[in-house]
N, C-alpha and C positions, 0 to 999 in steps of 0.2 A: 607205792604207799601214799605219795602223796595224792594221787588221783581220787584213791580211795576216801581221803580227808576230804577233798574238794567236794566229792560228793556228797559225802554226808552231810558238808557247811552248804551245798545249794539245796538239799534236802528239807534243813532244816530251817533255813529260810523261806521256804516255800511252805511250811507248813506254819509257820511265823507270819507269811500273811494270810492263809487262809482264816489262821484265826481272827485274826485283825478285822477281816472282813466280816467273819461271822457276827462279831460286836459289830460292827458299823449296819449289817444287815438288820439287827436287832434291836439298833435306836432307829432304823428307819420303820420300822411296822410300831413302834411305840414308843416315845423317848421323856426322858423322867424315868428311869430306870435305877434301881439303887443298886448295890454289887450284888446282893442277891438273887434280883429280879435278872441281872444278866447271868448269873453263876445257874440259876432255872431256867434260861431261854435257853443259851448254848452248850451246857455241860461241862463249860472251862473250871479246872480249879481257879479259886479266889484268888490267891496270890500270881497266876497267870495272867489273871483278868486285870489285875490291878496295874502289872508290868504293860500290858498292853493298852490299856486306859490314859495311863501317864503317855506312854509314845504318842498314841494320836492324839493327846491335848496337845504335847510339845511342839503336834507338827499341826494345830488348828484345826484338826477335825472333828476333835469333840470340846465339850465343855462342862464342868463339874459346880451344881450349883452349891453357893457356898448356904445359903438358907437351910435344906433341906438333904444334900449329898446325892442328891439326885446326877446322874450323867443325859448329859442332851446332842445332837447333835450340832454343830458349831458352824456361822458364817463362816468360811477360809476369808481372814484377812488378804487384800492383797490379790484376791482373783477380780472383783470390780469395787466402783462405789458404790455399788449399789447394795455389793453386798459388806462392806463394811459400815454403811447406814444400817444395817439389819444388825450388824452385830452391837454399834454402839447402842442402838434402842435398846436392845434383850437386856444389853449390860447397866444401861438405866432403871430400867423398869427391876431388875434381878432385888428381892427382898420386898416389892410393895405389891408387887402384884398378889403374892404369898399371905402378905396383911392385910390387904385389900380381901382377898378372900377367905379368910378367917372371921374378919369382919363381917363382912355381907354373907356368909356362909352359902355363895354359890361362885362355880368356874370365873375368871378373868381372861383375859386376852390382848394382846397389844400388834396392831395391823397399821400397815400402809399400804400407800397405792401403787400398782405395780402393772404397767402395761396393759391397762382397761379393768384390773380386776383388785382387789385388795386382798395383799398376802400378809399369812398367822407369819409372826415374825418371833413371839412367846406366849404360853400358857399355862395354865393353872388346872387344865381339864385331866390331864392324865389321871389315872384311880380314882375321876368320880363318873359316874353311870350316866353323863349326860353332853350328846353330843361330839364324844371323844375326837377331835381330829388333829393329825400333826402338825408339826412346824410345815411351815409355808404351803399350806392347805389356803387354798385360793374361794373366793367370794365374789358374787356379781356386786358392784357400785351400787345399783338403784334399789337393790332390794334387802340390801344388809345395813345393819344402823353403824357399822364403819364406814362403810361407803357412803352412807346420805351423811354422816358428821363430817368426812372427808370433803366433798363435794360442796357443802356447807361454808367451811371455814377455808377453803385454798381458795391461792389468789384467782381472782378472775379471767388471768389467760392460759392458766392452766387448768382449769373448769370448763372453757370452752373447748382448749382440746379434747379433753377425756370426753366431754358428752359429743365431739364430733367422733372419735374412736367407738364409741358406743353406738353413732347409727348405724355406723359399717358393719355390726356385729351382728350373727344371725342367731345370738342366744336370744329366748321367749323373754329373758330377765330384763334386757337392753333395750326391748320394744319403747318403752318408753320413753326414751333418747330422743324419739321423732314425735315427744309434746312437750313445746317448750312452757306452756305453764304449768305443767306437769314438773319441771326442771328448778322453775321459778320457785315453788309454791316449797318443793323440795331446801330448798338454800335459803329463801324467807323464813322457814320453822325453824331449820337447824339454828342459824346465828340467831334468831327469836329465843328461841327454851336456851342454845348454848348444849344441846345434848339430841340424839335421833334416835327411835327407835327401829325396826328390822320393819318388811311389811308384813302384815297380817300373812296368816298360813306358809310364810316363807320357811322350808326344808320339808313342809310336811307333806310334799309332792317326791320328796328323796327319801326319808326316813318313816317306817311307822311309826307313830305319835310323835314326833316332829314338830308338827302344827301346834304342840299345844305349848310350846315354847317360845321364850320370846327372847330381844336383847337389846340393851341401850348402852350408848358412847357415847363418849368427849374428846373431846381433840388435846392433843397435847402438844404443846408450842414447847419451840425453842428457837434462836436469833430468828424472833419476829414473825414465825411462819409456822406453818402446822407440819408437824413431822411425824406424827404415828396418832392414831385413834386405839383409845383404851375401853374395854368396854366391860359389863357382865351378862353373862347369861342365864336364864332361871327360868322355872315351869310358872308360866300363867295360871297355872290350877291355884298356885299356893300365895300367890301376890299377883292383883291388876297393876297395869302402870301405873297409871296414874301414883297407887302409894308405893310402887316402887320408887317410883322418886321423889318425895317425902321422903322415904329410909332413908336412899341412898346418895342421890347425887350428888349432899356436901361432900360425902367422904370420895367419892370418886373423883369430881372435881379438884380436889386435896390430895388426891394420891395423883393425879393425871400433872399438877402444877410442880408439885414435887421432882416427878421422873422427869418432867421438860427442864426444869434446875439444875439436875443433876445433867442428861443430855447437852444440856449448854456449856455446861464446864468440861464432858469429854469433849464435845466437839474444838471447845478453843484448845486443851491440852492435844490432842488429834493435829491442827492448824500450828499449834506452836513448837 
C-alpha cells in the first residue's frame, strides 16, 4: 500500500514539474505574459497556473510586474553579479519604462554591456508589432544606440577593453573596432548630444522592413558610473530624428535620471 502511495506522490511530482516547465517554456518564447495569455499558451487551469506562478517567483524564476500583472522571466538572485545587476536594473526601471512608453507612444528598453555585446535586461515591446525581442536578447556595441551611448559614457579603461574585444571579433558589426576615429568620433557625439542613435539601415539586413526603424539612448548613472542604457524605438516613416528628439529626450533623460535614483538606493540597500 504504501509503494502504491509512493508512486502516485513521485507521479504526481513529476507531472508538477512538467507543468512548471511548460510555464517557464512559455515566458521564454514571450514574456509579459498575463494569466491568461499563459492559461492559452499551455492549457493549465488558472488556478493551477497561479499555484505554479507563486512557486517559481518564491524560488526566483519568475517575476510578476506590479504595473501591469504581467509575468516575466526573472534574474535568479544569487547565481552571479552579474546577474543580480540585471535584476536590480529591471526592478528600477519596473513602472517608468511603462510611462515612458505611454508617453512617447512607442516600445522602451533598458540594456547593458555584457561580454562584447549589450544585453535587453527589460522591455516594453511585448504586444506591440514592432521589433518583438526577449529578455536578454543580445546587440552589437558599434551598431545599436545602446551600445554607442554605452561606449560614450563608460570609463575610459573599460572602453578600451570592449573596443580591443571587438577587434578580435569576426561579426561584420565589429569591423569597425579596427578605425580608431571611427571609435573617437563614436564617444565625441555620444557625450556631445548626451544621447546615440542606432546606425542607419541597422536590423534591416535581419528583419523585413527593419531598416525603416530606428532608436535612440541615454545612459543611466548610478554611484558615478553608467549602469544600464535606456532607450526608444520607433518607425522613421512617422518621426525623423532629429524631432524625435525635440519630443522626446527631456522626458527620457527624466525618466533615465529617475531609474539611476532609484538604482542607487537599491544598490546601497543591496551593500547595506
Amino acid at each position: 500500500m504504501s509503494t502504491q502511495r509512493t508512486q502516485r506522490s513521485d507521479s504526481s511530482s513529476l507531472q508538477g514539474l512538467s507543468r512548471a516547465l511548460d510555464v517557464l517554456r512559455a515566458l521564454e518564447r514571450r514574456s509579459g505574459l498575463t494569466l491568461a495569455d499563459l492559461h492559452r499558451a499551455t492549457h493549465l487551469p488558472k488556478p493551477t497556473l497561479l499555484r505554479i506562478l507563486h512557486t517559481l517567483a518564491g524560488e526566483g524564476f519568475v517575476r510578476r510586474r506590479t504595473a501591469d500583472g504581467t509575468w516575466w522571466l526573472a534574474w535568479r538572485p544569487g547565481q552571479s553579479r552579474l546577474a543580480r545587476q540585471k535584476e536590480l536594473i529591471a526592478e528600477a526601471g519596473s513602472g517608468e519604462l511603462d510611462a515612458l512608453t505611454a508617453l512617447a507612444g512607442w516600445p522602451s528598453d533598458l540594456s547593458l554591456y555584457n561580454r562584447g555585446m549589450m544585453e535587453l535586461v527589460e522591455t516594453t515591446r511585448d504586444g506591440v508589432p514592432l521589433e518583438q525581442v526577449p529578455l536578454g536578447h543580445r546587440v552589437p556595441v558599434l551598431a545599436s544606440a545602446v551600445g554607442r551611448c554605452w561606449l560614450g559614457h563608460c570609463p575610459e579603461e573599460e572602453r578600451a577593453a570592449i573596443v580591443d574585444m571587438l577587434r578580435r571579433s569576426t561579426s561584420p558589426y565589429d569591423r569597425l573596432a579596427h578605425k580608431p576615429e571611427v571609435i573617437a568620433d563614436i564617444v565625441a557625439t555620444a557625450r556631445r548630444q548626451g544621447y546615440a542613435f542606432r546606425i542607419r539601415g541597422y536590423q534591416g539586413l535581419l528583419r523585413p522592413h527593419a531598416g525603416r526603424r530606428t532608436a535612440m539612448a541615454v545612459p543611466i548613472v548610478a554611484r558615478a558610473r553608467i549602469r544600464a542604457c535606456l532607450n526608444i524605438v520607433w518607425d522613421a516613416r512617422y518621426l525623423a530624428e532629429t524631432d524625435f528628439v525635440v519630443a522626446h529626450l527631456a522626458m527620457m533623460q527624466q525618466a533615465a535620471a529617475r531609474i539611476g535614483q532609484r538604482l542607487d538606493r537599491l544598490m546601497a540597500e543591496e551593500e547595506g
